[in-house]
C-alpha positions as a Markdown table, in Angstrom:
| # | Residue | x | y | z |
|---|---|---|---|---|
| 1 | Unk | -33.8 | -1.4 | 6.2 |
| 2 | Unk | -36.2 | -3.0 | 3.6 |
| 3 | Unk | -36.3 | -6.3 | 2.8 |
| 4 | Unk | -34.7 | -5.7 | -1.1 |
| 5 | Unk | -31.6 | -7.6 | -1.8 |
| 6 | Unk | -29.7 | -4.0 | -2.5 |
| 7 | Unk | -30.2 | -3.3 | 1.1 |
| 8 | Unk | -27.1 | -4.0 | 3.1 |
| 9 | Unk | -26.3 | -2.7 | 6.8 |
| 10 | Unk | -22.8 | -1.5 | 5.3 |
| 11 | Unk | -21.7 | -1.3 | 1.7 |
| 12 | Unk | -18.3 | -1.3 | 0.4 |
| 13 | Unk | -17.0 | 0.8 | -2.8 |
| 14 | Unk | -13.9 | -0.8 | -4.4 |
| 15 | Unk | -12.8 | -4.4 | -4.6 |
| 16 | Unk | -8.8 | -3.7 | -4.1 |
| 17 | Unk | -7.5 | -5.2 | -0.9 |
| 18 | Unk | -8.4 | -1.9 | 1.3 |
| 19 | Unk | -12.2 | -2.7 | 0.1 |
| 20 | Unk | -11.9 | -6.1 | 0.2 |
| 21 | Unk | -10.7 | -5.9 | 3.7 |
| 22 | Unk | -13.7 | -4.1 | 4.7 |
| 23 | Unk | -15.9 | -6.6 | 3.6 |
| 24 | Unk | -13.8 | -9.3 | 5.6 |
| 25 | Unk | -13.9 | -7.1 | 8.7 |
| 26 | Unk | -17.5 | -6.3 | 8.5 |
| 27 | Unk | -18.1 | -9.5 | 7.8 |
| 28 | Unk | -16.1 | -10.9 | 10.9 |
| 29 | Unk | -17.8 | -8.7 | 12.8 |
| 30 | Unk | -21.5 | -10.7 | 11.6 |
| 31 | Unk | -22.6 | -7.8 | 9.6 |
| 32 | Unk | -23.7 | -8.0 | 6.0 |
| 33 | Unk | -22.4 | -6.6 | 3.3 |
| 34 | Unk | -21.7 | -6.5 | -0.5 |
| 35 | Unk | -18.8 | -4.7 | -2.9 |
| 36 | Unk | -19.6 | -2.3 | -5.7 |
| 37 | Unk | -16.4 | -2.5 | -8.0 |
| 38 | Unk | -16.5 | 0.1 | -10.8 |
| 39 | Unk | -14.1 | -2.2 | -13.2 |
| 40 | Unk | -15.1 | -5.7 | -14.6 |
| 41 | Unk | -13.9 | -8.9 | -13.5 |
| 42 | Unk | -11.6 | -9.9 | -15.5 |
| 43 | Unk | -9.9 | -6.2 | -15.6 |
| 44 | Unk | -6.1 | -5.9 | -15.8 |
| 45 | Unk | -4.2 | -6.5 | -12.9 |
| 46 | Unk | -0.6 | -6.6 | -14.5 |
| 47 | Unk | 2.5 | -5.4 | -12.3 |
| 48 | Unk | 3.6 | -6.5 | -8.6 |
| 49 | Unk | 2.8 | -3.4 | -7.0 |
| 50 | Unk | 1.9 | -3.8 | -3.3 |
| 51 | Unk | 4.7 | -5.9 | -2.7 |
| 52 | Unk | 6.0 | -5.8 | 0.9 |
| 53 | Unk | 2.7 | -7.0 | 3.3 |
| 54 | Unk | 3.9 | -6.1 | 7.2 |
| 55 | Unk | 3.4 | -8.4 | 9.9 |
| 56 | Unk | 1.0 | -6.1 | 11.2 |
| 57 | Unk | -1.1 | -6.4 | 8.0 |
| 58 | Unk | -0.7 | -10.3 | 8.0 |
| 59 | Unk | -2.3 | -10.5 | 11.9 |
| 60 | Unk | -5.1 | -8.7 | 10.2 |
| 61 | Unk | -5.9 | -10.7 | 7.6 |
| 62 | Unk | -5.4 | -13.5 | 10.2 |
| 63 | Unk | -8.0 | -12.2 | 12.7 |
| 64 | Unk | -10.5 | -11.0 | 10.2 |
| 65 | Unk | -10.1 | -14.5 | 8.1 |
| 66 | Unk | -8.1 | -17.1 | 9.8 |
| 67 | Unk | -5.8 | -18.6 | 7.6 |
| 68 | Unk | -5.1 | -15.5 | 5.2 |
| 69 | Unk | -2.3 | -14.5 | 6.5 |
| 70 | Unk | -0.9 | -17.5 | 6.7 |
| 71 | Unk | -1.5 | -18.5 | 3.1 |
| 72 | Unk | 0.3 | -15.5 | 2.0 |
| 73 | Unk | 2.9 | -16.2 | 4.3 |
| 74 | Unk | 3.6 | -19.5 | 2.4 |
| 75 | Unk | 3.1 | -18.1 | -0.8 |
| 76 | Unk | 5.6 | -15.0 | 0.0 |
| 77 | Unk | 9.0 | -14.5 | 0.3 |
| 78 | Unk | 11.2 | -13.1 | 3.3 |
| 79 | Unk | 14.5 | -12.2 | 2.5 |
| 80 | Unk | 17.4 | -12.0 | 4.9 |
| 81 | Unk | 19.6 | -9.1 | 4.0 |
| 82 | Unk | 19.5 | -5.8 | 3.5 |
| 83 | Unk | 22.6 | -4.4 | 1.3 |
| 84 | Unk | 23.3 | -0.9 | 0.5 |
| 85 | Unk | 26.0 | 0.7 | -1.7 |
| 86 | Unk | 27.0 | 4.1 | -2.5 |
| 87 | Unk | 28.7 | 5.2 | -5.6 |
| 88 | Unk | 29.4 | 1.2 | -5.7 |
| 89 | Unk | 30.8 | 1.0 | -2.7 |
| 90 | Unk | 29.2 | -1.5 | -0.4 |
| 91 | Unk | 28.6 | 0.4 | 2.5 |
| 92 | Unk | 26.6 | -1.8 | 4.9 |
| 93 | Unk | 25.1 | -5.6 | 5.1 |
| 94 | Unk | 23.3 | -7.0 | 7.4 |
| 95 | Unk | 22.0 | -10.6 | 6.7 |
| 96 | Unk | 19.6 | -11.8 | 9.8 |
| 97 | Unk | 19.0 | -16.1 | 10.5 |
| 98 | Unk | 15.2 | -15.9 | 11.1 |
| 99 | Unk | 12.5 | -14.1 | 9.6 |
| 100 | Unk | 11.7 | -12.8 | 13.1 |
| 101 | Unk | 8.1 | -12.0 | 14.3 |
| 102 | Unk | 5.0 | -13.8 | 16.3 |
| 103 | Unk | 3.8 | -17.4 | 15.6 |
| 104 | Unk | 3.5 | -18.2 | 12.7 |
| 105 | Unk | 3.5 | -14.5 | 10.9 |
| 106 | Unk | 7.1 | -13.0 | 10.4 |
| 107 | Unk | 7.5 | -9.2 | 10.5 |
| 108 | Unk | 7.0 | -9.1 | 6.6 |
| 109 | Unk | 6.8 | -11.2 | 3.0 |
| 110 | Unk | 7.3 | -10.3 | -0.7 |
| 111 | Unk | 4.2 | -11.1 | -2.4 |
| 112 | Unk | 2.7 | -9.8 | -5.7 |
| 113 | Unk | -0.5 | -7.8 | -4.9 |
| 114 | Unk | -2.3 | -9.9 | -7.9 |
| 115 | Unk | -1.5 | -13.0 | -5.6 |
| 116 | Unk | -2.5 | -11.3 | -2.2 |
| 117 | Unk | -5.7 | -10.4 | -4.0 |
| 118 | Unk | -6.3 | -13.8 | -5.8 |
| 119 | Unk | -6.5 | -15.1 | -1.6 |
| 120 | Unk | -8.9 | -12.1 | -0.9 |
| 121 | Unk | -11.5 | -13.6 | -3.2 |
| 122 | Unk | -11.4 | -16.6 | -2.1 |
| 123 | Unk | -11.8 | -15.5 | 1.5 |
| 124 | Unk | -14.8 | -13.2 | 0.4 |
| 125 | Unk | -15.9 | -16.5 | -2.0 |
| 126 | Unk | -16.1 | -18.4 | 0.9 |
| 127 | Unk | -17.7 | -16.0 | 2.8 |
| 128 | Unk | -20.2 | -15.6 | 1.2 |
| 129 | Unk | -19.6 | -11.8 | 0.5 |
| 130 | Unk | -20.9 | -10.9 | -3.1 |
| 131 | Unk | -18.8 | -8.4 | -5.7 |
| 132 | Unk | -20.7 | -6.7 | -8.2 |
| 133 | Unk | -18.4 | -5.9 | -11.3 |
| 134 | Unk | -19.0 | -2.9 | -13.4 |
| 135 | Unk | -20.8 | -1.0 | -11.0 |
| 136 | Unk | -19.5 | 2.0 | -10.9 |
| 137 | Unk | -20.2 | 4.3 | -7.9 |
| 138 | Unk | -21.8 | 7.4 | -9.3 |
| 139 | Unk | -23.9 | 9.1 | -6.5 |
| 140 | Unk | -24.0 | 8.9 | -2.7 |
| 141 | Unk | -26.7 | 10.5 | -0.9 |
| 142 | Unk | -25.9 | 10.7 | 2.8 |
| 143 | Unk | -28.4 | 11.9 | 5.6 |
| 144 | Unk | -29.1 | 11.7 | 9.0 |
| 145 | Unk | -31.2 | 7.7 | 8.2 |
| 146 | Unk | -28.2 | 6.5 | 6.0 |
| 147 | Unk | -27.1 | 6.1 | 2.5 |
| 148 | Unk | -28.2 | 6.1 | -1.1 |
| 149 | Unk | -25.7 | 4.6 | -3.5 |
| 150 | Unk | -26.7 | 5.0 | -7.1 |
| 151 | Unk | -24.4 | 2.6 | -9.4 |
| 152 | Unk | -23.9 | 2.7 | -13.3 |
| 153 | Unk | -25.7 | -0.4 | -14.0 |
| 154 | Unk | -28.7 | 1.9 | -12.9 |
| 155 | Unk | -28.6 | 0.0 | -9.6 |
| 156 | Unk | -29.9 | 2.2 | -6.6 |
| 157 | Unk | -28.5 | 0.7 | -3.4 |
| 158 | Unk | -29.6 | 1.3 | 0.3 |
| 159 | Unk | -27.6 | 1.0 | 3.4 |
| 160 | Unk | -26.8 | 2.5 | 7.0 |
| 161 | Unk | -23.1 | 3.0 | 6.4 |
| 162 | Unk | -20.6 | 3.2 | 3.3 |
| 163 | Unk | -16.8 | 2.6 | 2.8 |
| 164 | Unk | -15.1 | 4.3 | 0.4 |
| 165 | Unk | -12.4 | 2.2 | -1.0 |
| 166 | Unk | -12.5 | 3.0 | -4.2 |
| 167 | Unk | -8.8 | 4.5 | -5.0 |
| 168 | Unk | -7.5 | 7.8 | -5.7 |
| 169 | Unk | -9.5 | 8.8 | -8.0 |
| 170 | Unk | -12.5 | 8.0 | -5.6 |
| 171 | Unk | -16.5 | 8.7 | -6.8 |
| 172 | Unk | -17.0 | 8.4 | -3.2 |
| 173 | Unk | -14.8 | 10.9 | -1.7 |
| 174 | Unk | -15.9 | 13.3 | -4.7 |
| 175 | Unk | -19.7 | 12.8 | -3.7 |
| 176 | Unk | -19.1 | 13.6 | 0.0 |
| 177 | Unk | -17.4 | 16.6 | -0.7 |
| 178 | Unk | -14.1 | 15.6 | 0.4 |
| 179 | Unk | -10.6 | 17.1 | -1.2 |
| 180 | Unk | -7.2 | 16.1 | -1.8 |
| 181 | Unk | -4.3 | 18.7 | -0.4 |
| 182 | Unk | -1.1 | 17.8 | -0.8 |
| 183 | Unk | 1.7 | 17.9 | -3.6 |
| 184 | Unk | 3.9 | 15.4 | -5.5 |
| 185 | Unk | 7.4 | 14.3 | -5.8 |
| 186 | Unk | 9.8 | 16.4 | -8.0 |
| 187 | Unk | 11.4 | 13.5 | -9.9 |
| 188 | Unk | 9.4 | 11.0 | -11.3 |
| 189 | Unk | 10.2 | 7.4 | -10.9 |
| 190 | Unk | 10.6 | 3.9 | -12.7 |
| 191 | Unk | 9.4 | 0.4 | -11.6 |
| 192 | Unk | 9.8 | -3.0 | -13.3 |
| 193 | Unk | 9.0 | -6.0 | -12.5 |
| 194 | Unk | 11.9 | -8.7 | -13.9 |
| 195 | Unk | 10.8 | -12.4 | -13.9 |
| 196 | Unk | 12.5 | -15.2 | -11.8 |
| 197 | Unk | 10.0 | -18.3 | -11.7 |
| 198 | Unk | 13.1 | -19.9 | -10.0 |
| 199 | Unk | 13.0 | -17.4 | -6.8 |
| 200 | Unk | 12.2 | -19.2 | -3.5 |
| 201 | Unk | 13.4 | -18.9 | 0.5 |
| 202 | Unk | 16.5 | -20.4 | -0.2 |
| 203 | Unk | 17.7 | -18.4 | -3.3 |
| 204 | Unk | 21.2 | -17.6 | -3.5 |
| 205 | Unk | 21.4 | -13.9 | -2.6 |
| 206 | Unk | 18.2 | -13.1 | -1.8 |
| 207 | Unk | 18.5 | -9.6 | -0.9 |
| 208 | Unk | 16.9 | -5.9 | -0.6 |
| 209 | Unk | 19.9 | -3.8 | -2.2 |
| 210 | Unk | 19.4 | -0.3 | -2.4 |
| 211 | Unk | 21.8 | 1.3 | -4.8 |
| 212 | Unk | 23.1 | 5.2 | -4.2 |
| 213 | Unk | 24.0 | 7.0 | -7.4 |
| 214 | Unk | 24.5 | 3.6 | -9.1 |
| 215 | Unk | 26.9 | 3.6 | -11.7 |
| 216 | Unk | 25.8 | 0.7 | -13.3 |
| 217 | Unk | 22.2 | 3.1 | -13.4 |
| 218 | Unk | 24.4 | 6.2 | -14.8 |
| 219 | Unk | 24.3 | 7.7 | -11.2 |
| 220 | Unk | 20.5 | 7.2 | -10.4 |
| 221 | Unk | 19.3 | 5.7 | -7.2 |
| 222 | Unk | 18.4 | 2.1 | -7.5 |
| 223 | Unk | 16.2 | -0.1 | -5.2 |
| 224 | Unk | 16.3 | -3.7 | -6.0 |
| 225 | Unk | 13.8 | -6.5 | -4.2 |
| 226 | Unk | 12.7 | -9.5 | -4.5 |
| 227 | Unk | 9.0 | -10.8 | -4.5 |
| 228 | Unk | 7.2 | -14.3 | -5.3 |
| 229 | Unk | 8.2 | -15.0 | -9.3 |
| 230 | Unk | 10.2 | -12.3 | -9.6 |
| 231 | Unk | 12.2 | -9.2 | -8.9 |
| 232 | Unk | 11.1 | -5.3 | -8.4 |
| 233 | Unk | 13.4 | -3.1 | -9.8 |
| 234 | Unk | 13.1 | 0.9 | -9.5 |
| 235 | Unk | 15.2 | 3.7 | -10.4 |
| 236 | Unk | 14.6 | 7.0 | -9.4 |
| 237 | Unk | 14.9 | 9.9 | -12.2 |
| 238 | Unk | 17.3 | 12.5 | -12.7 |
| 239 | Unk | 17.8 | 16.2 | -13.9 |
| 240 | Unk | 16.3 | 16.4 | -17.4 |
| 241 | Unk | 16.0 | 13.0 | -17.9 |
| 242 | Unk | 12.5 | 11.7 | -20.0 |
| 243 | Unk | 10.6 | 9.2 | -17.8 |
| 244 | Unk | 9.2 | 8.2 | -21.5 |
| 245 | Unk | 12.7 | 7.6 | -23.1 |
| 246 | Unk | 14.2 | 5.7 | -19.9 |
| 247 | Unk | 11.2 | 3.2 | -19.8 |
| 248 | Unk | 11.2 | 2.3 | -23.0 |
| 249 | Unk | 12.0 | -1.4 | -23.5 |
| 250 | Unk | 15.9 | -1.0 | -25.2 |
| 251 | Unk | 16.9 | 1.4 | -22.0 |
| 252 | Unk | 14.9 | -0.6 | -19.7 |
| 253 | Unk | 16.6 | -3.8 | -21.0 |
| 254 | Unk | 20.3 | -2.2 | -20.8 |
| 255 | Unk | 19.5 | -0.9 | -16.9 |
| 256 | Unk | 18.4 | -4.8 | -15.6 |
| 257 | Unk | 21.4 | -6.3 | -17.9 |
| 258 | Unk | 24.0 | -3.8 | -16.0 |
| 259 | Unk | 22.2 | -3.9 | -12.4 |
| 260 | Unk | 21.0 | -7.3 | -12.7 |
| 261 | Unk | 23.3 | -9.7 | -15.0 |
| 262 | Unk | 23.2 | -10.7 | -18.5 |
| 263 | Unk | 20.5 | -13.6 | -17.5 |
| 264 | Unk | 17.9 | -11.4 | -16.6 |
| 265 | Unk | 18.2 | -9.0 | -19.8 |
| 266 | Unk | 15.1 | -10.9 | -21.4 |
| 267 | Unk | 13.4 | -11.4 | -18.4 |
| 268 | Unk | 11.8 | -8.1 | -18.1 |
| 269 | Unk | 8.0 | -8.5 | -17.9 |
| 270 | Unk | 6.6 | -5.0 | -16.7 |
| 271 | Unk | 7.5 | -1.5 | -16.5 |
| 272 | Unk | 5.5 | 1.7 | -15.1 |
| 273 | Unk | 6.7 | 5.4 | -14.4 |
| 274 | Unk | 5.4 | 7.4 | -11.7 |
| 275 | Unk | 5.2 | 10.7 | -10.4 |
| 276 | Unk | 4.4 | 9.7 | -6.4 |
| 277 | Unk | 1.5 | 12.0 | -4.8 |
| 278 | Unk | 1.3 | 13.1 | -1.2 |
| 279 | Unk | -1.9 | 14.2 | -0.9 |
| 280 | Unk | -4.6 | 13.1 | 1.8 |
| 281 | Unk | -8.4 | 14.2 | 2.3 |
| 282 | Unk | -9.5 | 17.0 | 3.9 |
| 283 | Unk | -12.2 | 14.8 | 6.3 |
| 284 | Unk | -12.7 | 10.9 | 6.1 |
| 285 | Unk | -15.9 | 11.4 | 6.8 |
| 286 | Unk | -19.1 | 12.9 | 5.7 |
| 287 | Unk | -21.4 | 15.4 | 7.3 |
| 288 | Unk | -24.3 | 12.6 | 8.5 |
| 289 | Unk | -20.9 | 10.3 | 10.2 |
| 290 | Unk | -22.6 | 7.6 | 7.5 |
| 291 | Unk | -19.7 | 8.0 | 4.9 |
| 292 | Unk | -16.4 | 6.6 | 6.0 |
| 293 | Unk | -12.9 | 6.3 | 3.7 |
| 294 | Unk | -10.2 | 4.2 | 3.5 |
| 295 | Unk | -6.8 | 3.7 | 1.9 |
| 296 | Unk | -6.0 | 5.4 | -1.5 |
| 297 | Unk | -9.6 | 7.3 | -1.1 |
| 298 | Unk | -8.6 | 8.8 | 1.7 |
| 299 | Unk | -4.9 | 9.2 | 0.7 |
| 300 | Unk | -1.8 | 8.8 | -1.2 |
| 301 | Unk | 1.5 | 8.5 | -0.3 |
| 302 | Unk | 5.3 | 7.7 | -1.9 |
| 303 | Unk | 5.6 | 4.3 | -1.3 |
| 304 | Unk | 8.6 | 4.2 | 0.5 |
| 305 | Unk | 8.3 | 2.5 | 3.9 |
| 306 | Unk | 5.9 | 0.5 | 2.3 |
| 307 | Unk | 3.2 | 2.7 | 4.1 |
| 308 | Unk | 0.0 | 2.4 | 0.9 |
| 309 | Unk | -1.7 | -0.9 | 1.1 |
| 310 | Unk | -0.1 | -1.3 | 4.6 |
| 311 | Unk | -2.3 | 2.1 | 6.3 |
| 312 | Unk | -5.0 | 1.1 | 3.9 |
| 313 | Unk | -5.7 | -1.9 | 6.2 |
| 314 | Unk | -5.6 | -0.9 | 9.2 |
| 315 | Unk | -8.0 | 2.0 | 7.5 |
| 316 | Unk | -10.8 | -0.6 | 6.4 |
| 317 | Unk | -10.4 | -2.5 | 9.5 |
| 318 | Unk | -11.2 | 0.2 | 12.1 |
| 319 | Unk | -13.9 | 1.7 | 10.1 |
| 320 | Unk | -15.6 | -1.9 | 10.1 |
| 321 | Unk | -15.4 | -1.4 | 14.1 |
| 322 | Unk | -16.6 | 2.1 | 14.1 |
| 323 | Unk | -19.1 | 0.7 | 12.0 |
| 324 | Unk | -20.4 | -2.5 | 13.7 |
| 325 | Unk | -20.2 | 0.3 | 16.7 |
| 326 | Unk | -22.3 | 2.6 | 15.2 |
| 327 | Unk | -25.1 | -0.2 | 14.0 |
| 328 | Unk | -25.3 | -1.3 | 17.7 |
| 329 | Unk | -25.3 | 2.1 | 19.5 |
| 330 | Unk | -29.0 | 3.1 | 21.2 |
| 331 | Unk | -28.7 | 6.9 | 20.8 |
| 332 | Unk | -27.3 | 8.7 | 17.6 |
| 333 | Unk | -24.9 | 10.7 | 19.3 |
| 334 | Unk | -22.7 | 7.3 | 20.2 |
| 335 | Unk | -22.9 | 6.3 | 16.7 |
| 336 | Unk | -21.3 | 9.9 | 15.5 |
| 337 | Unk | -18.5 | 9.3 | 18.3 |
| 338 | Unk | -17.3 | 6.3 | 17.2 |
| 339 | Unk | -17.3 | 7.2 | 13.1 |
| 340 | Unk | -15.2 | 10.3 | 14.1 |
| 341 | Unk | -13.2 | 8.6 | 16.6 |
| 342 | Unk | -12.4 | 6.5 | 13.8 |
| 343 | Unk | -11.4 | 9.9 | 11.5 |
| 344 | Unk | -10.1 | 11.3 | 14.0 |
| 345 | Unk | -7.6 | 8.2 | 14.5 |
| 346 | Unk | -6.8 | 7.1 | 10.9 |
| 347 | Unk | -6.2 | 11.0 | 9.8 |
| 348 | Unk | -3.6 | 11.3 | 12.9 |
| 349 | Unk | -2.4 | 7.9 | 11.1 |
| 350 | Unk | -2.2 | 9.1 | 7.6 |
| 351 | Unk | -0.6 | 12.5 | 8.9 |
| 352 | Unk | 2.4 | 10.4 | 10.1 |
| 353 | Unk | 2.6 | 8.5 | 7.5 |
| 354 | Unk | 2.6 | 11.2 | 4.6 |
| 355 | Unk | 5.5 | 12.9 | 6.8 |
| 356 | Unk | 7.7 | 10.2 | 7.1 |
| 357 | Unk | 6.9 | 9.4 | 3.2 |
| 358 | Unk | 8.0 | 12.9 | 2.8 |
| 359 | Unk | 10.6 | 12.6 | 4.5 |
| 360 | Unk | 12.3 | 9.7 | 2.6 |
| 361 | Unk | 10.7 | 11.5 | -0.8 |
| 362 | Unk | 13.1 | 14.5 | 0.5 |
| 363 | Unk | 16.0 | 12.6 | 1.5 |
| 364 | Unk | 15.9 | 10.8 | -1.9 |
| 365 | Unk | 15.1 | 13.7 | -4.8 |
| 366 | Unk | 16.9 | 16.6 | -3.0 |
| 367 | Unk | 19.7 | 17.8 | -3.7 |
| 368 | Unk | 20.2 | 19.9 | 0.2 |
| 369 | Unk | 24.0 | 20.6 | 0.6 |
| 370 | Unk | 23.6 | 19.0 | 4.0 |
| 371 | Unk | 22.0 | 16.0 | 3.3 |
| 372 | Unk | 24.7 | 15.4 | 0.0 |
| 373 | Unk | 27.4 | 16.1 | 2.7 |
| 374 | Unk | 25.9 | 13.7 | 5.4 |
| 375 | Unk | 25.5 | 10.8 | 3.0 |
| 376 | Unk | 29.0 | 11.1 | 1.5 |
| 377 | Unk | 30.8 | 11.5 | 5.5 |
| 378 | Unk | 28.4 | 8.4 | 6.5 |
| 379 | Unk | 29.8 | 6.8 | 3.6 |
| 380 | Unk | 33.4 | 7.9 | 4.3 |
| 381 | Unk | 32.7 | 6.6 | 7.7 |
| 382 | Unk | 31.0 | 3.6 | 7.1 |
| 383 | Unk | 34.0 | 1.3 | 7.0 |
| 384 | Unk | 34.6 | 1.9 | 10.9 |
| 385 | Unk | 31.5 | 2.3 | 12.2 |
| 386 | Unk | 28.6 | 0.5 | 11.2 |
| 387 | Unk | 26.0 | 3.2 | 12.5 |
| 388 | Unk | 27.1 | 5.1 | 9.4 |
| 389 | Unk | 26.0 | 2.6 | 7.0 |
| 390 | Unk | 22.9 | 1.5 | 9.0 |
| 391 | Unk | 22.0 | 5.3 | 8.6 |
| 392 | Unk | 22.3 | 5.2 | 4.9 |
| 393 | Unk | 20.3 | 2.1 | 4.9 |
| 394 | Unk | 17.2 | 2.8 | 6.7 |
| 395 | Unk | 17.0 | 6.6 | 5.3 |
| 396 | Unk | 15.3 | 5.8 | 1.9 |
| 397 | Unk | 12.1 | 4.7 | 4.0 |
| 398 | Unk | 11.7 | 6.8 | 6.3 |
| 399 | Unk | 11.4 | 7.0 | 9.8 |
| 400 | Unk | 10.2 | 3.4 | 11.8 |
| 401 | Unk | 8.5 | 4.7 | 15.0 |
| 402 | Unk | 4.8 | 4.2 | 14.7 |
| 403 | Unk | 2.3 | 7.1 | 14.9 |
| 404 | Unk | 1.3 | 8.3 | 17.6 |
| 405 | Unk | -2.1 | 5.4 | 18.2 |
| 406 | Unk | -1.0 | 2.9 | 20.0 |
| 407 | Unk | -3.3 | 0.0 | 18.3 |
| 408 | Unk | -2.5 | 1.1 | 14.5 |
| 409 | Unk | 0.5 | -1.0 | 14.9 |
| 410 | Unk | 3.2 | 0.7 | 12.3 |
| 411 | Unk | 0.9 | 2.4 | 10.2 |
């Protein structure tokens, strides 16, 4: 590599928390690097969205940058019980006395992805590890010798490896050649986020509730949970209902008084409707093994399980080892073994992950005589036997085994 101060070993596209983890983790791993971020700095980062950070995804950030996890630890929430009703009957309840886990990371906390993301910058800040805003990836040139990254601030960039973490609609993924197969849900869905500056650990029922045909939601499905400042709130869409109409802010407002109570009615700060893709790319890597993706680049998936930001991760993660790998190898056939290794893995990984997305996707929009039957015995049945309602419980997320990798933890 020259000497010019666009050369980096490894470059980074996209400065969400998949890309900004692959600057931690190449960084960790002593390598140099930089993040090309399409959007400028102070761009809009409204809405919780990535909400639920696993413990797995916590000991990441704790390895790769000792004392993120931990800071998002204390900034999160854990809540203690899981509720579900169906119909409005309370069919199971489970409230647990510690947060469970290793050390000082539980399994899981509730954080807004804006604060999550607000600790990533500093970590990178700190580290020394430059973003450069509104500089849109809009070539890659891959060979045999490495990359050429052309940017729209008429930047050309030179580097030995790129990660493509630059979301679903990803430059990078287009440039390589790479293609989304997959479909999307059937019914479209509704998130809100409903303000609670008041929430902490010890709130009076602090609870996930999931809601089955809610009548207080005119027979929708309802998840409610709560996060760091607030609540999340979505409703799942039915028949010919108008994911337009049923956002708007008088429906919207009438949905969080009945779910929610009178005292949150005015409290509603952000709504969204989405249509939730299963899609994934056809390779993660390029022909030249100097092209790797990660996270929403790579693929997208209904969010239930939590399984987006939490794969994306362990995505950046590994491809920062293939990568400090790679830059170490003597002979160019070990560098090409450990980038596909690292496809190889993280597609087996995402395969799981879009099928147990799918499944819960499935379980929740379909209207299969069986599974209607099954939910309405297990709710029959869940008054004498609580496997019934644990079964209702766990089913909107889909299965919990983890894939079939060993080290990718759940996801």
């Amino acid at each position: 590599m020259s000497g010019d101060t666009n050369d980096k070993p490894a470059l980074v596209a996209g400065a969400g928390p998949v890309g900004m983890t692959a600057a931690l983790a190449l960084n960790a791993r002593g390598i140099e690097t930089a993040i090309l971020e399409a959007e400028p700095e102070d761009r809009d980062r409204d809405g919780s969205r990535a909400i639920y950070v696993h413990g797995a995804t916590l000991r990441t950030f704790e390895r790769i940058c000792p004392g993120l996890g931990t800071d998002l630890v204390d900034e999160g929430l854990v809540w203690p019980t899981r509720r579900t009703l169906y119909k409005g009957k309370e069919v199971f309840n489970r409230t647990y006395d510690s947060p469970g886990g290793s050390g000082d990371i539980p399994h899981f906390t509730s954080v807004p992805q804006v604060v999550t993301e607000r600790y990533m910058h500093e970590a990178l800040e700190d580290a020394g590890i430059e973003i450069h805003w509104e500089s849109e990836v809009v070539s890659v040139d891959s060979s045999p010798d490495g990359v050429t990254v052309e940017t729209g601030d008429g930047r050309e960039w030179k580097t030995e490896y790129l990660v493509g973490a630059d979301g679903g609609g990803s430059q990078v993924r287009k440039e390589i050649g790479a293609n989304f197969e997959g479909d999307q849900s059937e019914n479209a869905f509704i998130i809100a986020d409903v303000e609670d500056e008041a929430i902490e650990d010890d709130h009076p029922g602090l609870e996930r509730m999931f809601h089955y045909d809610a009548p207080e939601a005119d027979g929708r499905n309802v998840l409610l949970v709560p996060f760091t400042g607030g609540w999340r709130l979505d409703i799942q869409c039915i028949g010919d209902d108008d994911p337009g109409e049923i956002s708007g802010e008088e429906q919207m407002r009438e949905f969080v008084r009945d779910i929610m109570g009178e005292e949150y009615e005015d409290k509603l700060k952000w709504v969204s409707t989405y249509h939730f893709l299963q899609v994934m790319a056809d390779t993660f890597v390029d022909e030249h093994r100097r092209v790797l993706l990660a996270g929403e680049a790579a693929h997208l998936l209904a969010p239930f399980g939590a399984r987006g930001m939490n794969s994306g991760v362990p995505d950046a993660d590994e491809a920062a080892s293939a990568i400090s790998v790679a830059l170490d190898a003597t002979t160019e056939g070990v560098a090409h073994n450990e980038i596909e290794l690292f496809a190889a893995r993280r597609e087996k990984a995402a395969e799981f992950n879009l099928s147990a997305a799918g499944q819960a996707l499935e379980y929740l929009q379909g209207d299969d005589p069986e599974t209607v039957l099954r939910k309405e015995v297990a709710a029959e049945l869940s008054d004498y036997f609580e496997v019934a309602g644990e079964w209702l419980d766990d089913a909107p997320y889909g299965p919990h085994e983890a894939p079939p990798i060993v080290s990718t933890g759940n996801y």
